[in-house]
C-alpha positions as protocol buffer text, in pm:
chain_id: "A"
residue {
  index: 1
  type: UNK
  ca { x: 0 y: 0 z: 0 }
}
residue {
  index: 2
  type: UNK
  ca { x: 132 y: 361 z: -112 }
}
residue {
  index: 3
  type: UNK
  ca { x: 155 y: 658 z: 160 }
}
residue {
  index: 4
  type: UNK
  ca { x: -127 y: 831 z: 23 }
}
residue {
  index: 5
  type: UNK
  ca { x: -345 y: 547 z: 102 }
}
residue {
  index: 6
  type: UNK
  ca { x: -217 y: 533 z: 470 }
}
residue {
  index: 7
  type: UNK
  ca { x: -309 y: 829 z: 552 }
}
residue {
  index: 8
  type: UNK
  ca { x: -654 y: 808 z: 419 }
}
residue {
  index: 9
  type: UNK
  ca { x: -913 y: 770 z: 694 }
}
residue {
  index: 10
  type: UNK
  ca { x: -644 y: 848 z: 973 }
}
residue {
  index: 11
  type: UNK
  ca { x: -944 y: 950 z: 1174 }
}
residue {
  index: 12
  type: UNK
  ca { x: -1062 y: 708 z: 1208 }
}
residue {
  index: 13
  type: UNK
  ca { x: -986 y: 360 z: 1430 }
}
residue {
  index: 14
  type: UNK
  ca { x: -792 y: 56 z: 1279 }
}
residue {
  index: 15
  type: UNK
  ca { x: -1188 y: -168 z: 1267 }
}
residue {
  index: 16
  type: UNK
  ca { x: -1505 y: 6 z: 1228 }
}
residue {
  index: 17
  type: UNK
  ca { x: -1827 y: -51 z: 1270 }
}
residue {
  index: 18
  type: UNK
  ca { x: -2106 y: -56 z: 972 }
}
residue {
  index: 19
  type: UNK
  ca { x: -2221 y: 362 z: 1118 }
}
residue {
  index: 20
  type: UNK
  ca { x: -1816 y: 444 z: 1046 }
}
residue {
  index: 21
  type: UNK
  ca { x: -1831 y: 276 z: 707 }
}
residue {
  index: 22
  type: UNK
  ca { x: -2127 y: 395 z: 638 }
}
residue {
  index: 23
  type: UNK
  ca { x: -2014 y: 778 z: 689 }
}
residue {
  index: 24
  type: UNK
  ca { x: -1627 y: 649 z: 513 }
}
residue {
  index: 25
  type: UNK
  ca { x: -1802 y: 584 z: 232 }
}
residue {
  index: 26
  type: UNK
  ca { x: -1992 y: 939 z: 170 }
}
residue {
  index: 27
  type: UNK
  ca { x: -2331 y: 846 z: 346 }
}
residue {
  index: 28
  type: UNK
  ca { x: -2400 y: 549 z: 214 }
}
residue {
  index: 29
  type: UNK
  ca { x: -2745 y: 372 z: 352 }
}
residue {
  index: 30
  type: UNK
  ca { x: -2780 y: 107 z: 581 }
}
residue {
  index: 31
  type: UNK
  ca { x: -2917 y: -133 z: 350 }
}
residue {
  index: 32
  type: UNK
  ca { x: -2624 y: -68 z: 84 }
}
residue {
  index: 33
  type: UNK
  ca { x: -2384 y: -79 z: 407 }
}
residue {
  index: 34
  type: UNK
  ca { x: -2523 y: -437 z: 493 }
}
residue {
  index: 35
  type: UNK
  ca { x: -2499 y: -581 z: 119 }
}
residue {
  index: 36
  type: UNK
  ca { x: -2146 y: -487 z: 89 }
}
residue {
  index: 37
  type: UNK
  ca { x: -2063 y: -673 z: 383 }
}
residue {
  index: 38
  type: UNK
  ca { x: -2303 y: -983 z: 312 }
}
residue {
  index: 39
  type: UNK
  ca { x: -2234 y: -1014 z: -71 }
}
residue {
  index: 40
  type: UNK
  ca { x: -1808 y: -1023 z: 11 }
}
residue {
  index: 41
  type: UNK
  ca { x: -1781 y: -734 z: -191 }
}
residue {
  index: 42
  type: UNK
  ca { x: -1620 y: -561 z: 132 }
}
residue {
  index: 43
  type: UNK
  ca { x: -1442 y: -782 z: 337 }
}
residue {
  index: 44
  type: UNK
  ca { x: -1519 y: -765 z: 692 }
}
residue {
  index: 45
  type: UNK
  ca { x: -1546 y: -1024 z: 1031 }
}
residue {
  index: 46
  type: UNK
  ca { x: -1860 y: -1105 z: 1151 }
}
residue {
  index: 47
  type: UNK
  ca { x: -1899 y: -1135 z: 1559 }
}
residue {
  index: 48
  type: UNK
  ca { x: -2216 y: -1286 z: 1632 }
}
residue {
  index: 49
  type: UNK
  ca { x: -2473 y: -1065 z: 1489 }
}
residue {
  index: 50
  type: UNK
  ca { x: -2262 y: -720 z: 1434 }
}
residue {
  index: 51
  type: UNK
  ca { x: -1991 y: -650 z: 1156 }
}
residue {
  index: 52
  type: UNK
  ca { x: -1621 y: -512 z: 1261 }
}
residue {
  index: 53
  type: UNK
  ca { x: -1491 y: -406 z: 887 }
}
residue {
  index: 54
  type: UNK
  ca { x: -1074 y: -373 z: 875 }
}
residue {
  index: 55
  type: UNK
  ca { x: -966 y: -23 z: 772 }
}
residue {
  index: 56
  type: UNK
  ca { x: -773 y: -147 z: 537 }
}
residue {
  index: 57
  type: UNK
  ca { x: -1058 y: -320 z: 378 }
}
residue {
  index: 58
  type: UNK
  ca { x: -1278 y: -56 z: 315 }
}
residue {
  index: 59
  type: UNK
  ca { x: -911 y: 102 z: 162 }
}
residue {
  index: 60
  type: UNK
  ca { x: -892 y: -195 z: -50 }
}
residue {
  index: 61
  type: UNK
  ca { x: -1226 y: -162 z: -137 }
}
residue {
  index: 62
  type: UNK
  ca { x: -1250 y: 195 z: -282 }
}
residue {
  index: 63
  type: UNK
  ca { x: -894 y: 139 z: -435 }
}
residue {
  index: 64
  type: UNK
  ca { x: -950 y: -167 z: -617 }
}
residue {
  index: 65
  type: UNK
  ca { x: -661 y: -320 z: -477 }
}
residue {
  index: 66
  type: UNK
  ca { x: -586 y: -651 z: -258 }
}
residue {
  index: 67
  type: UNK
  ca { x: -362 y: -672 z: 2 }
}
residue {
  index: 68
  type: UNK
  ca { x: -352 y: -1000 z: -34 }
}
residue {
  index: 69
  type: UNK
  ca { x: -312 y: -1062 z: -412 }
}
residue {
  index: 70
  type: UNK
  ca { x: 58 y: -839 z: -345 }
}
């Protein structure tokens, strides 16, 4: 991952919560939030019934890019 895409969302904590994401991603709604997460098109780790989504996922996510394919 470059420097410019460390810094993005340095407010924010290393795992959010589906509000954060929701408000990283410009306001998206709950119901859009939710798909992401149970389609797989955002990674994210589920904890009995609430979602903790890694930074670096939602990164991934709006970058195109895999960590894991590097």
């Amino acid at each position: 991952m470059d420097h410019r895409n460390r810094e993005m969302f340095a407010e924010y904590p290393d795992v959010v919560d589906v509000e954060q994401l929701r408000r990283m991603l410009g306001g998206i709604s709950r119901k859009l939030a939710y798909r992401l997460l149970a389609s797989g098109e955002l990674r994210c780790v589920r904890i009995g019934r609430s979602y903790r989504i890694p930074k670096l996922c939602v990164i991934e996510y709006l970058t195109g890019t895999d960590a894991d394919a590097a």
